[in-house]
C-alpha positions, 0 to 999 in steps of 0.5 A, spaced: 500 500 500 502 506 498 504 511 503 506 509 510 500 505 512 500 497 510 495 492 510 494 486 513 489 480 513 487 476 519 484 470 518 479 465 522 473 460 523 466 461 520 460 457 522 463 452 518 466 449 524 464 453 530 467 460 530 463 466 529 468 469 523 465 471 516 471 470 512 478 474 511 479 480 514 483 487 512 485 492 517 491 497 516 496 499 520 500 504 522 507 502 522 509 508 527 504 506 532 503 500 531 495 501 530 490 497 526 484 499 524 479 494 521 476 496 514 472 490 514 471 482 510 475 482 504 474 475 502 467 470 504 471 464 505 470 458 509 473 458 516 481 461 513 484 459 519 491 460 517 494 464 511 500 465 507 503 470 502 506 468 495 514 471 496 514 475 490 507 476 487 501 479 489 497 473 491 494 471 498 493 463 499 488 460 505 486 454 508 479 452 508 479 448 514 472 443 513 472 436 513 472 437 505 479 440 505 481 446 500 485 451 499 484 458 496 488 463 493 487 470 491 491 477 488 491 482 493 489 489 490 493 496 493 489 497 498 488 490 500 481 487 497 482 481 494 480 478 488 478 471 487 483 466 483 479 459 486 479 454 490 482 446 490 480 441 495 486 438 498 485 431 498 485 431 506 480 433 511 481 439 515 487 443 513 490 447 518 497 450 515 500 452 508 507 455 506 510 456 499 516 454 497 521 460 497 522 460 489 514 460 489 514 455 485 509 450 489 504 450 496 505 445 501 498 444 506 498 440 513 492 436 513 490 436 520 485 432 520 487 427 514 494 426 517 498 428 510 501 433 505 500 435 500 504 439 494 500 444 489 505 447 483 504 455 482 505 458 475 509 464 474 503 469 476 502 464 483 496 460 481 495 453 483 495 449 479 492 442 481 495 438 486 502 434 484 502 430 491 499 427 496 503 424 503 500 420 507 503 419 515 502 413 519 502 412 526 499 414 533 502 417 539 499 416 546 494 421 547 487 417 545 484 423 543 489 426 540 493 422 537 490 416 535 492 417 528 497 422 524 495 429 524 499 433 521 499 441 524 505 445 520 509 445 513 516 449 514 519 449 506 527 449 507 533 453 503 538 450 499 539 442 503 534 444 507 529 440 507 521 441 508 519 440 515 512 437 515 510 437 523 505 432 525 502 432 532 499 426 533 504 421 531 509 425 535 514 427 530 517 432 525 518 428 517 522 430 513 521 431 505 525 433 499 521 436 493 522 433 486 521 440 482 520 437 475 514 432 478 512 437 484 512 430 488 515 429 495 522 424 497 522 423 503 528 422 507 529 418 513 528 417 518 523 422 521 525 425 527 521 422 533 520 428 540 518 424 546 511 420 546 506 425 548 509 431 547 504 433 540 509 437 535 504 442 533 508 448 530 517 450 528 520 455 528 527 456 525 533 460 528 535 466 522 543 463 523 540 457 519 543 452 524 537 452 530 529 450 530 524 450 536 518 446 536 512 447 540 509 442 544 502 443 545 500 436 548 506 436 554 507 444 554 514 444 552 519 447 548 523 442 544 530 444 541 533 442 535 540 444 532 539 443 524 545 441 520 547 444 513 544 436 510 537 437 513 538 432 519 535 434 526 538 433 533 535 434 540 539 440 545 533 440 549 526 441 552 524 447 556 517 449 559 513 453 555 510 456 560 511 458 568 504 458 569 500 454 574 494 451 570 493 449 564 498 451 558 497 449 550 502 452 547 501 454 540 505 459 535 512 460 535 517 465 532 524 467 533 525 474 532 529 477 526 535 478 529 535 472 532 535 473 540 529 471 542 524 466 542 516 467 543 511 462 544 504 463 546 500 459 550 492 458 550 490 457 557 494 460 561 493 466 556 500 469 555 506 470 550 513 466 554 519 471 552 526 465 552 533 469 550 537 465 546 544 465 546 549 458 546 545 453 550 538 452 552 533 458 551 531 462 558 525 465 560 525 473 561 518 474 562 512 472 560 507 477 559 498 477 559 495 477 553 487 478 555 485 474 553 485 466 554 487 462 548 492 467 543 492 462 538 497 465 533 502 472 533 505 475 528 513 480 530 512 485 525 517 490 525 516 493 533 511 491 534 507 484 536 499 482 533 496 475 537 490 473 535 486 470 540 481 465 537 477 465 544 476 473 546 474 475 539 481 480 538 487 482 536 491 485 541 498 489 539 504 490 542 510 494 542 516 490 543 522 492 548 528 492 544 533 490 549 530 486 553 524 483 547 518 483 552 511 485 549 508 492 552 501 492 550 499 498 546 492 501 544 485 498 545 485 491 542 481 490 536 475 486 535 475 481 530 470 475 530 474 467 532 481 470 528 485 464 528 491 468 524 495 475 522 499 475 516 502 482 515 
């Protein structure tokens, strides 16, 4: 968008699947200040529960988060309204996450539901085209509920050597894939890395320096610390608690910031944005800031400032990030979007 102003789109859950959301929200924000303002739904779509942008077209892709799993995908106008390019079912049911490869040659989805990935190849405008793969994972983890089968929650595509990361709850482990770019097909490269049984690996985080990852534990309450080496292969460092709240604590989102020393985890429940610093060996909790709200499913680092969507208290909260010491300070008043489940700036 021209000027000092920017858009961003917040996506959530429809009626589709219990949320009170219409659709893909825009709201502009104000670089300075850190403030948004709402300019409305930009696109009727069900339950977009996680969004992603094309690196280097003007292309917005969602997931539609049913039993019948699709993708959509959109070009963004200037001031952020959206046009639509279609839609393509996933062959997995209820997709969660979506990533584009950092060439924007391909789409990777996480089936939730469907305990799979699958690969969509983009033309050169970023237009899917119809999907070349679909993988599906085998396996269960401890959790009767949770895990009595795969569930895919993240796909993070790699650079170079780097594989592709797909992060799968319910069977407790982190699959690795290498694309096949002239068939759009994934390779995958044993084995897959394993985390303790019953952590449930929801979502990864890799490390600027390329060298690091952490993976949030939804089911255990943990953080899980990998070094990553130039071939793609993982290896444990650690675990920390993701949380050093009493009561229940479901970690969600995780990121590191852009100059790679600190860690954020949001933790529904308990409501709150843990802060580790990050130095040689384990991440050290800083602080642990209240979100007001009690389930921040997702948040974004923008600049300097920090947006949680939290699913359950209809808000996306703002916060102004310390620059020394990486904690969140809230700014402003929260604003009122309905189920937002995702910020993509």
């Amino acid at each position: 968008m021209a000027g000092r102003e920017q858009v961003v789109h917040i996506g959530g859950y429809t009626a589709h699947s219990g949320g009170r959301g219409t659709g893909i929200v825009a709201a502009r924000r104000d670089p300075e200040s850190g403030e948004l303002t709402v300019l409305g739904t930009v696109a009727v779509t069900a339950s977009p529960s996680f969004l992603a942008r094309h690196p280097t077209r003007p292309v917005l892709y969602a997931v539609n988060e049913l039993p019948t799993g699709e993708i959509s995908a959109w070009r963004v106008d200037a001031d952020g309204g959206l046009a639509a390019i279609g839609s393509w079912p996933t062959g997995g049911a209820e997709p969660c996450h979506l990533a584009v490869a950092p060439d924007g040659t391909h789409l990777f989805v996480a089936n939730y539901g469907g305990g799979s990935v699958t690969v969509f190849p983009l033309d050169p405008d970023g237009a899917p085209g119809e999907r070349t793969d679909l993988v599906a994972h085998q396996g269960h983890g401890p959790d009767p509920e949770r895990q009595e089968r795969a569930h895919a929650h993240m796909v993070s595509p790699g650079t170079g050597r780097q594989p592709l990361l797909a992060v799968d709850l319910g069977t407790d482990s982190i699959y690795r894939y290498d694309l096949d770019g002239a068939s759009g097909r994934l390779v995958p490269r044993a084995p897959r890395v394993r985390t303790a049984p019953g952590a449930g690996p929801r979502h990864l985080a890799r490390h600027p320096d390329g060298r690091r990852c952490y993976v949030s534990g939804e089911l255990d309450g943990s953080v899980l610390v990998y070094d990553l080496t130039d071939d793609g292969a993982l290896h444990q460092q650690g675990r920390v608690d993701a949380s050093g709240r009493a009561g229940h604590v479901q970690p969600a989102e995780i990121a590191v910031g852009a100059d790679g020393r600190f860690l954020y985890v949001s933790n529904r429940g308990v409501g709150t944005v843990a802060v580790f610093a990050l130095g040689v060996g384990r991440p050290e909790l800083v602080d642990e800031v209240d979100t007001g709200g009690e389930w921040p499913r997702h948040f974004v680092l923008v600049g300097a400032h920090l947006y949680v969507a939290d699913e359950r208290a209809d808000m996306v909260r703002t916060f102004r990030v310390d620059r020394d010491s990486g904690v969140p300070v809230p700014v402003g008043e929260p604003l009122p979007v309905a189920s937002p489940t995702c910020v993509l700036p």
